[in-house]
C-alpha positions in Angstrom: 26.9 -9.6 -8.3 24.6 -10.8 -5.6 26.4 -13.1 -2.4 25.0 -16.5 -2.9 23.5 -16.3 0.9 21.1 -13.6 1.6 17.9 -11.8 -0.4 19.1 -10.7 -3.7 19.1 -6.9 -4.7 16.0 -5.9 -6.3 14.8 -3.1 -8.4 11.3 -1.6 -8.8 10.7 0.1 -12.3 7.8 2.2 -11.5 5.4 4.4 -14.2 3.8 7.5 -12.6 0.3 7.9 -12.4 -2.2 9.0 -14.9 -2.0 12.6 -16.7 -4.8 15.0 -18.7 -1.9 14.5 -21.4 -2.9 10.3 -20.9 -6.4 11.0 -20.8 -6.3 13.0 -24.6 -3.5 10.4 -26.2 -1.1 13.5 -26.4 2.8 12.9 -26.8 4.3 14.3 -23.5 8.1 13.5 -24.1 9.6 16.5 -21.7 6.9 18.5 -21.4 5.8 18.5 -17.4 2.1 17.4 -16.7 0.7 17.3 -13.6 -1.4 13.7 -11.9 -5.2 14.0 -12.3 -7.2 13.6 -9.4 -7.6 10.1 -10.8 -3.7 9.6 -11.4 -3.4 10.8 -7.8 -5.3 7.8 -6.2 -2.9 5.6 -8.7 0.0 6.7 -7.0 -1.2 6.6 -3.2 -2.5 2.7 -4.4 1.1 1.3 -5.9 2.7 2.9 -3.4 0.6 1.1 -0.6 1.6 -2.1 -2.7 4.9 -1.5 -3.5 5.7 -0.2 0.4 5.2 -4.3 1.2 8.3 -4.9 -0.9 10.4 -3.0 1.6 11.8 -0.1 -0.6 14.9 1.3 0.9 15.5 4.7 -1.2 13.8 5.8 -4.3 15.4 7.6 -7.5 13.0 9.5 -9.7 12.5 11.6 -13.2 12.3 15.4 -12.3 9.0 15.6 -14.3 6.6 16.3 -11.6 4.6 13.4 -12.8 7.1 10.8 -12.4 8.9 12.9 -9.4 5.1 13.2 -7.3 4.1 9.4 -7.9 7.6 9.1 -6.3 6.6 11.0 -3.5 3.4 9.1 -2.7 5.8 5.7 -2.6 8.1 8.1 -0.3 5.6 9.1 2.3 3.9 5.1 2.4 7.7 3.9 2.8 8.6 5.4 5.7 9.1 9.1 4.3 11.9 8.2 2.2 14.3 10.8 0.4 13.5 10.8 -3.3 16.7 11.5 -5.3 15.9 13.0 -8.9 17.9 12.9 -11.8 16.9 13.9 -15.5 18.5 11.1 -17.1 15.1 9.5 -16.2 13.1 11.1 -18.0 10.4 10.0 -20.7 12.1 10.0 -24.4 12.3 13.2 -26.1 9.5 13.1 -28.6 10.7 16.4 -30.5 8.1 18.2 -33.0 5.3 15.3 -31.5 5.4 16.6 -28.3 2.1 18.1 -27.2 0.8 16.8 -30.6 -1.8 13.7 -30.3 -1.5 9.9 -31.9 -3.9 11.0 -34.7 -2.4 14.7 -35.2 1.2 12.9 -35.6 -0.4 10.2 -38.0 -1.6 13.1 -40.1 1.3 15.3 -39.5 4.0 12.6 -39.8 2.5 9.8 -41.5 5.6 8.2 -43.1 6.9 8.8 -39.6 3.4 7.0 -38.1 4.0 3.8 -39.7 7.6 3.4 -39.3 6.8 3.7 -35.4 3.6 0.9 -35.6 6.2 -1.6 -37.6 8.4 -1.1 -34.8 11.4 0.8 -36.2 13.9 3.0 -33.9 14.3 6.2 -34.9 14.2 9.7 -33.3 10.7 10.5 -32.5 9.7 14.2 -34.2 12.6 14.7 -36.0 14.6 16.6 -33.3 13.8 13.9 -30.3 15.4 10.7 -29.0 15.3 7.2 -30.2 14.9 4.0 -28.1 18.5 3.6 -28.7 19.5 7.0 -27.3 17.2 6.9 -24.3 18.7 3.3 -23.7 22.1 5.0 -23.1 20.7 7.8 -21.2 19.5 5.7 -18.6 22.3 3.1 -19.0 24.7 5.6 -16.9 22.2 5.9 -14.5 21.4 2.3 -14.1 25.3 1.7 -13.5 25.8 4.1 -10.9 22.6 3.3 -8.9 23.6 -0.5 -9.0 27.1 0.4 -7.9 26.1 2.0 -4.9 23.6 -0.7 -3.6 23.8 -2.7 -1.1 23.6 -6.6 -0.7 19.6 -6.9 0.1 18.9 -3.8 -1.1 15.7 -2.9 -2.7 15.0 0.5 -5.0 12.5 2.0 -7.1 12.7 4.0 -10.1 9.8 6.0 -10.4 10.0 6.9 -14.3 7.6 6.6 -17.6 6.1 4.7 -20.1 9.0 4.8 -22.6 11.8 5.0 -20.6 10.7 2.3 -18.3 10.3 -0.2 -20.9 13.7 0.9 -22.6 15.8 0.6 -18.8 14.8 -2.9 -18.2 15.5 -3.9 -21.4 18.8 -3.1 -21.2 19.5 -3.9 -17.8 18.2 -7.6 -18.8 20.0 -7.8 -22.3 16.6 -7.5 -24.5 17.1 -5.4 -27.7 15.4 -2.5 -27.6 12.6 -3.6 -30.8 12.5 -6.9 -28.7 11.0 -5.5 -26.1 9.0 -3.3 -27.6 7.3 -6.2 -29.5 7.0 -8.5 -26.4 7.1 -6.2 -23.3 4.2 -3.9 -24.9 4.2 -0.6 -22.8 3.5 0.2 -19.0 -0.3 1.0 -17.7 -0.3 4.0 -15.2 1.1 2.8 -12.0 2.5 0.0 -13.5 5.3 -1.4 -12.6 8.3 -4.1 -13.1 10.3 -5.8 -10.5 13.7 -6.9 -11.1 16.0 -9.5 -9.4 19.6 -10.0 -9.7 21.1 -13.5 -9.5 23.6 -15.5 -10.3 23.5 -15.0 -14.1 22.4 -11.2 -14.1 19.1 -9.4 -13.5 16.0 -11.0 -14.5 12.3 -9.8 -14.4 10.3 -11.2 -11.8 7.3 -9.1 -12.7 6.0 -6.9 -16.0 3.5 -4.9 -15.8 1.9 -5.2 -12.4 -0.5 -3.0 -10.0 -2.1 -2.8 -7.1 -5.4 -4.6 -6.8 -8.3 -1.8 -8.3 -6.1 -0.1 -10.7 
């Protein structure tokens, strides 16, 4: 918990910038995509924003998209180390990865409509649900927050999925909660987190640098 005098630790739940993968509506899950040129200028414009919040180390997905949007934050920070770690990956999408929205809708359709009503279950038959990534990143989340210090501000430099899923648990939302009221990140997009008295709260959802 935070000391009642003092700024209050902070975390910055970051989505990396746009892929060809975006672009085409394809399920990436684990697969490793590269930025665009376009997703490039997305990650040297958050992290031109998100350098203002005074970032002391970041962690990162080892998926070069998450792990080079990282980077960009890295180099506008002060040439931070970026530390990366699996366990924050995007959610294992199983037989969908690679596959589009409309190729899984007419490959999986039962499968389809149980995802648009909102139901957890583990994407592509083989994959992860919103429950499992939820304690995947849940170990992570616990040893970051143990090792920071009072003040202390970090970003997570992750994806769509698995950003959404991480601050919903860190905050106590059920996972179908949040999927209903957070709605998903936009490239670049980020949340900022704030803990207090009470907990962590969410101080932002969803936010970007001016342009994006």
């Amino acid at each position: 918990m935070t000391e009642a005098k003092g700024e209050p630790r902070r975390l910055i739940v970051l989505r990396h910038g746009q892929t060809g993968s975006n672009l085409k509506g394809i399920w990436q899950g684990h697969l490793d995509h590269e930025l665009t040129d376009l997703g490039r200028e997305q990650a040297a414009a958050a992290a031109r924003a998100i350098a203002a919040l005074r970032p002391s180390r970041i962690v990162s997905s080892d998926l070069s998209r998450a792990h080079n949007t990282a980077l960009a934050v890295a180099a506008a920070s002060g040439d931070l180390d970026v530390a990366v770690d699996e366990r924050w990956r995007e959610i294992h999408a199983g037989a969908w990865q690679g596959l589009t929205a409309a190729e899984v809708g007419e490959q999986y359709p039962l499968d389809a409509e149980r995802l648009v009503s909102g139901e957890d279950f583990k994407r592509g038959g083989h994959g992860e649900s919103l429950a499992d990534v939820a304690r995947r990143t849940r170990s992570a989340l616990d040893e970051l927050i143990a090792s920071m210090d009072p003040g202390e501000c970090v970003v997570i430099a992750t994806h769509g999925v698995t950003g959404r899923s991480l601050v919903a648990e860190l905050v106590g939302i059920d996972q179908t909660t949040a999927w209903r009221v957070l709605g998903g990140f936009g490239n670049c997009h980020w949340a900022s987190l704030e803990e207090g008295r009470a907990g962590w709260r969410i101080t932002q959802w969803n936010a970007s640098a001016e342009g994006l």
